[in-house]
C-alpha positions in Angstrom: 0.0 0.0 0.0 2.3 2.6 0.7 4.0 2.2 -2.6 0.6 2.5 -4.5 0.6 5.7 -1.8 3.6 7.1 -2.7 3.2 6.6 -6.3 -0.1 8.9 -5.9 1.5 11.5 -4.1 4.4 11.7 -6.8 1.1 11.8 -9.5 -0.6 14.7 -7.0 2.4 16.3 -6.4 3.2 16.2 -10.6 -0.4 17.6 -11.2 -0.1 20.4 -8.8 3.3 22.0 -9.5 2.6 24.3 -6.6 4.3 23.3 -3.1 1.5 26.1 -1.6 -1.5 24.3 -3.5 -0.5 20.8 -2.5 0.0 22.1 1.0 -3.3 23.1 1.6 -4.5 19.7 -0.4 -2.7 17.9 2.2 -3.9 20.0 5.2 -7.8 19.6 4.1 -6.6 15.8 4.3 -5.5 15.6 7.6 -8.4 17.7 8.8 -10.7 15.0 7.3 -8.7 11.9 8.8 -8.1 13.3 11.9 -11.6 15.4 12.6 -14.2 15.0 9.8 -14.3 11.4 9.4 -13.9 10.8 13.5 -16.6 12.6 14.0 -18.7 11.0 11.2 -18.2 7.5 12.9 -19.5 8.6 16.1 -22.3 10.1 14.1 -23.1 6.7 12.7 -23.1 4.9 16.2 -26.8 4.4 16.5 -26.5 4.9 20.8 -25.1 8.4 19.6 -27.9 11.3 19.2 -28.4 15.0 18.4 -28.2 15.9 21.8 -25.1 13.3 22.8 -22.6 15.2 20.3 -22.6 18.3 22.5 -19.6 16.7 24.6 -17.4 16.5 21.6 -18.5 19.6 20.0 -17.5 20.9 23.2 -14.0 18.9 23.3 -13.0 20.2 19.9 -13.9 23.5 21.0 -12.4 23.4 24.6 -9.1 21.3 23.8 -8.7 19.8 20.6 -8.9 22.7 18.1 -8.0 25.5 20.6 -4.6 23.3 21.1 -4.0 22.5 17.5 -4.2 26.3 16.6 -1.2 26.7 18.7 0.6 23.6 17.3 -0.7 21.5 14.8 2.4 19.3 14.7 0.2 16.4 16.5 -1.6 16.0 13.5 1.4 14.5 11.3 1.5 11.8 13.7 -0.2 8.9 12.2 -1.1 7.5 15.5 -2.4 11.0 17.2 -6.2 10.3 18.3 -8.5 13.2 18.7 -11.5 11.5 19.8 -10.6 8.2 22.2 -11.5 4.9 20.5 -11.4 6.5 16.5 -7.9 6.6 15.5 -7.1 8.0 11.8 -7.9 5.3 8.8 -5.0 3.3 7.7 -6.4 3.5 4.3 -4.6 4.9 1.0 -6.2 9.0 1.9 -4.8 8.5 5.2 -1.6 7.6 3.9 -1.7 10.5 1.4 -2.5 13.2 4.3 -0.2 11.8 6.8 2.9 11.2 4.5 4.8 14.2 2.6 5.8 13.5 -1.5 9.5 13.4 -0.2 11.0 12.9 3.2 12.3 15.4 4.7 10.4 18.2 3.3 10.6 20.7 5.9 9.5 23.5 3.1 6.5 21.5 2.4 5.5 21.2 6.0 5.8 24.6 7.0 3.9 25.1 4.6 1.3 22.9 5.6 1.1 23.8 9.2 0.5 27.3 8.2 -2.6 25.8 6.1 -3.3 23.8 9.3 -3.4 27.0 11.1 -5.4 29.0 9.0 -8.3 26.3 8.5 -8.4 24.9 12.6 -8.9 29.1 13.6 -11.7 29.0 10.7 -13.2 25.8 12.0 -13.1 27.1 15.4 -14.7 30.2 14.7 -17.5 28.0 12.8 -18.0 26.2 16.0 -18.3 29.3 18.5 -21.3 30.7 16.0 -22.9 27.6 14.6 -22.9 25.1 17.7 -23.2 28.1 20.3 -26.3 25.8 22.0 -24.3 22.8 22.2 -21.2 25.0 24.0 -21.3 25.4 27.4 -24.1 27.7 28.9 -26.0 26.7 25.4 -29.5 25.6 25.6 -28.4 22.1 24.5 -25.5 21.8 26.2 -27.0 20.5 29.6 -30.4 18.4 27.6 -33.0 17.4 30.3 -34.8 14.2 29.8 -37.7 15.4 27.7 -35.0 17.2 25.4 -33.1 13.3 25.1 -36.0 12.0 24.4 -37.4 14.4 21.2 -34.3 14.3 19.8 -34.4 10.5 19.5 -36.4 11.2 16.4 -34.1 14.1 14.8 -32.1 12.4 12.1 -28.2 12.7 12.3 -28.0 13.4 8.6 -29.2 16.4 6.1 -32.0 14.6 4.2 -32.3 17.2 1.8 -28.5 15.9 0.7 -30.0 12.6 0.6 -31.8 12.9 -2.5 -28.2 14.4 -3.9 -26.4 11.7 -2.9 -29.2 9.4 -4.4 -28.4 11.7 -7.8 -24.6 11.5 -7.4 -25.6 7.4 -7.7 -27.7 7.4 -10.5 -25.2 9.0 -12.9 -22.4 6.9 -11.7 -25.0 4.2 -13.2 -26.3 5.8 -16.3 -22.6 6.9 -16.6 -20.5 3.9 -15.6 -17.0 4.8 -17.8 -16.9 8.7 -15.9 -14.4 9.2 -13.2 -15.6 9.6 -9.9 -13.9 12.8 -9.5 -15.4 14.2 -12.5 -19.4 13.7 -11.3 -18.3 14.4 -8.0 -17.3 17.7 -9.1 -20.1 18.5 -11.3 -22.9 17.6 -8.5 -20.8 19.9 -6.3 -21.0 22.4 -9.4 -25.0 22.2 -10.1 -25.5 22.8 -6.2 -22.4 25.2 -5.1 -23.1 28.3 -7.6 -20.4 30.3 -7.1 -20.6 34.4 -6.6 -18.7 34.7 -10.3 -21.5 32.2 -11.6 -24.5 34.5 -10.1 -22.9 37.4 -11.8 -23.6 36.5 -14.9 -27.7 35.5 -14.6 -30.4 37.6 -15.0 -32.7 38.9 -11.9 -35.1 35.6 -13.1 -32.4 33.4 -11.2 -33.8 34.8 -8.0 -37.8 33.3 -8.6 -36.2 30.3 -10.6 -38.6 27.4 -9.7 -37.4 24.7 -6.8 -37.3 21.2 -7.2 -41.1 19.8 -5.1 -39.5 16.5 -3.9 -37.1 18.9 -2.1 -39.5 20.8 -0.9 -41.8 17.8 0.5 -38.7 16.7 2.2 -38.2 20.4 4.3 -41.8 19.5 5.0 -41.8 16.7 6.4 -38.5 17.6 8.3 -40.1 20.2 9.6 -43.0 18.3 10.8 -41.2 15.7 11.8 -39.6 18.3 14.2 -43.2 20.1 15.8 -45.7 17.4 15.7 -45.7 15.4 18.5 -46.4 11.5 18.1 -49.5 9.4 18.8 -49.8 7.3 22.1 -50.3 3.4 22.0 -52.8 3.9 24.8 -55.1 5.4 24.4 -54.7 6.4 20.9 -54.5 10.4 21.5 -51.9 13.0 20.7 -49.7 13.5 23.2 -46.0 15.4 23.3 -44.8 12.3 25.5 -44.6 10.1 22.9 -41.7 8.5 22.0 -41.4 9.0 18.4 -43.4 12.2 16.1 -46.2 11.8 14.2 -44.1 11.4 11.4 -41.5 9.0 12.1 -44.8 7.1 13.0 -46.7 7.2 9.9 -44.0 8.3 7.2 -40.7 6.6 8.2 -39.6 3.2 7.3 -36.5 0.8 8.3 -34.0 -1.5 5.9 -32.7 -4.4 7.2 -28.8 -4.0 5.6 -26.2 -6.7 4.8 -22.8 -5.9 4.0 -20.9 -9.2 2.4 -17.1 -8.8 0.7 -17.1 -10.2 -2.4 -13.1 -10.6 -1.9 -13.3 -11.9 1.1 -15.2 -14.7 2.0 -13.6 -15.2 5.5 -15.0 -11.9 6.5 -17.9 -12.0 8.3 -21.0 -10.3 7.2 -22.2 -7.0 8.8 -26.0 -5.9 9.4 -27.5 -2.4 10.4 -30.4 -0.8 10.1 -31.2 2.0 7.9 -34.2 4.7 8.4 -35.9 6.3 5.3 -39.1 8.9 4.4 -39.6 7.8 1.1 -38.5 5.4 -1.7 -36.1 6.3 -5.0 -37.5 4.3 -8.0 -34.3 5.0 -10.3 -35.3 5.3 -13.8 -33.0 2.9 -16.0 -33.0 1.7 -19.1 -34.5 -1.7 -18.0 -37.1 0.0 -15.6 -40.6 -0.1 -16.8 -42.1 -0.4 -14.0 -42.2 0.9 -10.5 -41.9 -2.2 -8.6 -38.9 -2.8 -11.3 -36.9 0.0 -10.2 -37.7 -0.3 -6.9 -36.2 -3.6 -6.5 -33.5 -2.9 -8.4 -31.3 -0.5 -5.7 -32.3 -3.1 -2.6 -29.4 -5.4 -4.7 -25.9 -3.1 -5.3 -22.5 -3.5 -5.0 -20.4 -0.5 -3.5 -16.5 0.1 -3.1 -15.5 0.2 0.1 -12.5 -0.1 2.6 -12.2 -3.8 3.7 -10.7 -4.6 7.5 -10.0 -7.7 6.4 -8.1 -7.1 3.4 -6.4 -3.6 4.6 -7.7 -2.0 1.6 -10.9 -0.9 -1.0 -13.1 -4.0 -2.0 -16.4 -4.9 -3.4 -19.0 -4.7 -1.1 -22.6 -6.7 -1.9 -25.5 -4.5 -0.1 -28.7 -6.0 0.5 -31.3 -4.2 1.7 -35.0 -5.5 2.7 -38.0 -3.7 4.3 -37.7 -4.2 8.0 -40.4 -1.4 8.9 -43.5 0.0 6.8 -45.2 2.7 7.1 -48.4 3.0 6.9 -48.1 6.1 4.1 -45.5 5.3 1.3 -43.7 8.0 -0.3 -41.8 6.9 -3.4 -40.1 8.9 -5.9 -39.6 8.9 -9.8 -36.0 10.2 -9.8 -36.3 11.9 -13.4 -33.7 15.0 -13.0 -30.6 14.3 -14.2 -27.7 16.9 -14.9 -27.1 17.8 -18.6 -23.4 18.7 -18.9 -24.7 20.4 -22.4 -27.0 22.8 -21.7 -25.8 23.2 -17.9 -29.7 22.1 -16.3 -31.2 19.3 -14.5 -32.9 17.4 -17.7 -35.9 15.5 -17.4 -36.2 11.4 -18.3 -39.3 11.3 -19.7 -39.3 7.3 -20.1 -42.8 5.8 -19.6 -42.3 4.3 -15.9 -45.8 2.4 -15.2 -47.0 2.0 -11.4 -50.2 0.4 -9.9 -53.2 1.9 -8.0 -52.9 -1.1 -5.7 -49.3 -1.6 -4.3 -47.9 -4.8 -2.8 -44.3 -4.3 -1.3 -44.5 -8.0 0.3 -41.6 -9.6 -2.3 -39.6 -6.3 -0.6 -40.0 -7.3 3.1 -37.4 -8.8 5.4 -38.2 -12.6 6.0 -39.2 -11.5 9.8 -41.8 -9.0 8.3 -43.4 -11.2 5.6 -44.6 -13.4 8.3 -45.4 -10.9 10.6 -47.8 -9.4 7.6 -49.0 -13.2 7.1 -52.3 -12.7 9.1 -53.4 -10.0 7.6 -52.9 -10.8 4.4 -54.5 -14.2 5.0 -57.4 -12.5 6.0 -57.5 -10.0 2.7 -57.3 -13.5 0.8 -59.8 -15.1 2.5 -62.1 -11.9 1.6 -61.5 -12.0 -1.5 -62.0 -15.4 -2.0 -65.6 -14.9 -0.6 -66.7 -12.2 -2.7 -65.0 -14.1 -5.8 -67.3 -17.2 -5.0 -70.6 -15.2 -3.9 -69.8 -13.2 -7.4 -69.8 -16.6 -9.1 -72.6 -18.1 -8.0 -74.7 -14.6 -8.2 -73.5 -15.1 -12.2 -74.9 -18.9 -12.3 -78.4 -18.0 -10.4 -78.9 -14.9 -11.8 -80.0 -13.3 -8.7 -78.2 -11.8 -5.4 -79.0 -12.8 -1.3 -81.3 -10.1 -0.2 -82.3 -11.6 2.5 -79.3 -10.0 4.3 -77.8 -7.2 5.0 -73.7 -6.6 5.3 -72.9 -3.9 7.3 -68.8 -3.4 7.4 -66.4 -2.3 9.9 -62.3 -0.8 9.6 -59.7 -2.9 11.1 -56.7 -1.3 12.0 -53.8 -0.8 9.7 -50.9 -0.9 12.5 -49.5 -3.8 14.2 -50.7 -3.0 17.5 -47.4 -2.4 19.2 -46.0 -0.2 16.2 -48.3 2.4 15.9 -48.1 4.2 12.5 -47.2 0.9 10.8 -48.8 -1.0 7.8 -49.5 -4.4 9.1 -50.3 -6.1 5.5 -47.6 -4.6 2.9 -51.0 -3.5 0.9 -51.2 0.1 -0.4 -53.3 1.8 -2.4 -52.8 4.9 -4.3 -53.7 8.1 -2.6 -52.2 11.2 -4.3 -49.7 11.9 -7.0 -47.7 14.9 -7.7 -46.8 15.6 -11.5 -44.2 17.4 -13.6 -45.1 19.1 -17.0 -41.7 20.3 -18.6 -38.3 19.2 -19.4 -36.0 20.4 -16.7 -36.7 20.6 -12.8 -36.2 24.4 -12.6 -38.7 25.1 -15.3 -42.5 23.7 -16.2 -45.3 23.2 -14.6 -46.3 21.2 -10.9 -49.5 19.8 -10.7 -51.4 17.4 -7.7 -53.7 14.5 -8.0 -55.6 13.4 -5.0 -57.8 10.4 -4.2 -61.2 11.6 -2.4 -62.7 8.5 -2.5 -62.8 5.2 -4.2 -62.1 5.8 -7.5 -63.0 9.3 -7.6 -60.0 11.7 -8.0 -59.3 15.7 -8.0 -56.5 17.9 -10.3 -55.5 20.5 -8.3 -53.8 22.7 -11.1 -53.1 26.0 -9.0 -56.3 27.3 -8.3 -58.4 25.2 -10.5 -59.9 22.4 -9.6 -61.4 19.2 -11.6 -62.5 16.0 -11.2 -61.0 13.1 -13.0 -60.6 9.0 -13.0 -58.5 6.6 -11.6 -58.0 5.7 -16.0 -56.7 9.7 -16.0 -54.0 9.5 -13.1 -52.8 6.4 -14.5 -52.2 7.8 -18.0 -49.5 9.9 -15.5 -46.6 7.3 -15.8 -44.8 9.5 -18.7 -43.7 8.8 -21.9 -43.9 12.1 -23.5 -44.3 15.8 -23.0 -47.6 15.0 -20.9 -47.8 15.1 -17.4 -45.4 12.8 -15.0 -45.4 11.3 -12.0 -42.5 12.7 -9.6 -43.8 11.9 -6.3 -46.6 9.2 -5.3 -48.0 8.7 -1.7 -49.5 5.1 -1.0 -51.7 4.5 2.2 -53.0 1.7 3.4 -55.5 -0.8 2.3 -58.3 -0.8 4.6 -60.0 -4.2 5.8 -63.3 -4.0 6.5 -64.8 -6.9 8.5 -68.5 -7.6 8.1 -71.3 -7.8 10.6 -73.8 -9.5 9.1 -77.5 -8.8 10.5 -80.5 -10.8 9.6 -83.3 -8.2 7.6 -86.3 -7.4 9.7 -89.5 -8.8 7.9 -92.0 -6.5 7.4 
């Protein structure tokens, strides 16, 4: 490894013929082994909340940093640990940021440590105005218990950078042959304008239309955030909850695997991933939704092996372990056009159903946990399929009776907010009319009942049929489906009650 290190440092130190350029290249790397990437692990620990990282916040603030300003020599030792327990990666960065192009370089590390000195007095100024509640005296730097317990539900990642990352992904697919370099740096280019970039657009830039999926993500971050849960007993709103109202009804769980694929010896990892809504990626195979949903629960990532003291092929698995009982999925249509400089619309036909089963998507645990409810939905329909029959032979229906029906819960009744048969059905749909994300037209379709539907085009509003939403799955210049919400399929029980005879 440190060959293959050295030999990229002699390549990055060819590339960048400035000793002050790669200086500050290797600084930014030992901030990240050495702070970012510590601090990212502890992030990931899933006993580790919001409220929990105040005591390192407050470290780096107190010692670490404040120290380092003075002398950053610490950080060229490979073995220096700022946070106890997460020492810097042995991997090929690490070796990069820890090891200078030629030994004994005192230029180049003076250099560096003046880098180091200049970016640890920004960082600390960042902390002292950014994380002023989680310093001392803050308002989250002492949390109570009510405090711990709300911020159970605050996720320890930006989600709105979720669906970038989940774009960063899909053109490494439909682009397989780019560097990863290169689409890094153009996702970092489509949402880091610069000032000199603003400069040169017109005052429209300013109302330029957002993206809706972001902005039903700040949504339900910001409900997820103020509305307080509902209580298993009795079923009533209460702020004692343990979980919000949305983490109830809107969040799901993946059951992960992790298995080298160069290593069989190594032993398989598991962890549990928490989502809002589902990506169906739009490929070139993808022609339906369930398709394309599938698809990413099955991918193979690059990543550092313990086993193997370097980067290996990772299979991921992913199955449902949790469902909501409201689905959001997404079509992810937007991608960037390196051409014309704008988020370009697919406008591939992508069918999806009214009625949604996610059962074939469900952890082995969960399918049979959904097995008596589903049994019962079969038995139902089973029921009316032979009563139907026989009403067809006859030529006549029972009237002697009268069915009157009653709604089941659709939560498992320890998980409130849960879907308890992997049946949805199709409750709103949010269009796109256009051919790029920051231009065109948004328009909503909801469900009011059975198969009655509304278009909500701005202020106008018409009905339309089940026939017209599903004429929504693209294919043209027509509207498409960007964002669907599935709820729940309802069973209704009967109560049958003999007719009173007149």
């Amino acid at each position: 490894m440190y060959g293959t290190g050295n030999n990229l440092l002699l390549s990055v130190n060819a590339d960048i013929e400035s000793k002050i350029a790669l200086a500050g290249v290797r600084a930014l790397g030992l901030v990240d082994v050495h702070i970012n990437r510590p601090l990212w692990k502890l992030l990931d620990c899933n006993d580790v909340s919001i409220t929990d990282m105040s005591q390192y916040y407050q470290k780096l603030h107190d010692d670490s940093i404040s120290n380092l300003v003075q002398d950053s020599s610490p950080m060229f030792d490979e073995n220096y640990q700022m946070f106890e327990n997460y020492p810097p990666e042995k991997d090929l960065f690490g070796f990069f940021a820890l090891h200078a192009v030629e030994e004994n370089n005192e230029e180049l590390d003076v250099l560096t440590t003046q880098a180091l000195e200049l970016i640890l007095a920004s960082i600390l100024s960042v902390i002292k105005r950014q994380l002023v509640d989680h310093l001392t005296g803050g308002k989250h730097s002492d949390p109570n218990e009510d405090l711990m317990l709300i911020s159970q539900s605050v996720p320890k990642t930006n989600q709105s950078n979720e669906s970038n990352f989940g774009q960063l992904d899909r053109i490494k697919r439909f682009k397989p042959n780019a560097t990863t370099a290169h689409i890094e740096g153009m996702v970092l280019y489509v949402n880091n304008k610069t000032s000199d970039w603003l400069d040169t657009q017109c005052n429209e830039a300013d109302i330029m239309q957002k993206d809706a999926n972001e902005c039903w993500t700040e949504l339900v971050r910001c409900l997820q955030q103020k509305v307080p849960g509902v209580k298993k007993e009795p079923m009533e709103i209460g702020a004692s909850s343990s979980q919000g109202l949305v983490d109830q009804y809107l969040s799901g769980e993946f059951d992960v695997s992790m298995k080298c694929e160069e290593a069989e010896e190594e032993v398989a990892t598991h962890s549990t991933e928490k989502f809002y809504q589902l990506s169906c990626f739009i490929e070139k195979e993808v022609k339906y939704m369930h398709t394309g949903l599938r698809s990413r629960l099955e991918e193979h990532i690059t990543k550092n092996s313990p086993t193997l003291g370097r980067d290996a092929v990772y299979k991921k698995s992913s199955k449902l372990k949790r469902i909501p009982a409201y689905l959001a999925i997404q079509f992810v249509r937007f991608y960037y056009k390196e051409k014309e400089a704008i988020n370009a619309k697919i406008l591939k036909d992508v069918k999806f159903p009214i009625s949604l089963d996610v059962y074939d998507l469900c952890s082995e645990k969960l399918k049979e946990q959904l097995a008596p409810m589903r049994d019962r939905f079969k038995e139902q329909e089973d029921k009316k399929a032979e009563e139907l029959q026989k009403a067809k032979v006859s030529g006549k229906t029972d009237e002697k009776k009268e069915i009157k029906l009653k709604q089941e819960p659709y939560s498992f009744p320890d998980d409130v907010g849960s879907n308890n048969s992997g049946y949805y059905e199709l409750q709103a749909v949010l269009t796109h009319k256009g051919r790029s994300s920051s231009s065109g037209h948004y328009v909503a379709w909801v469900r009011r009942k059975g198969d009655d539907w509304y278009m909500y085009d701005d202020d106008n509003v018409s009905p339309v049929t089940a026939e017209d939403v599903l004429r929504l799955s693209g294919g043209g210049d027509w509207h498409s489906a960007y964002v669907l919400l599935y709820g729940p399929r309802i069973y209704e029980a009967e109560e049958e009650e003999e007719k009173m005879e007149t």
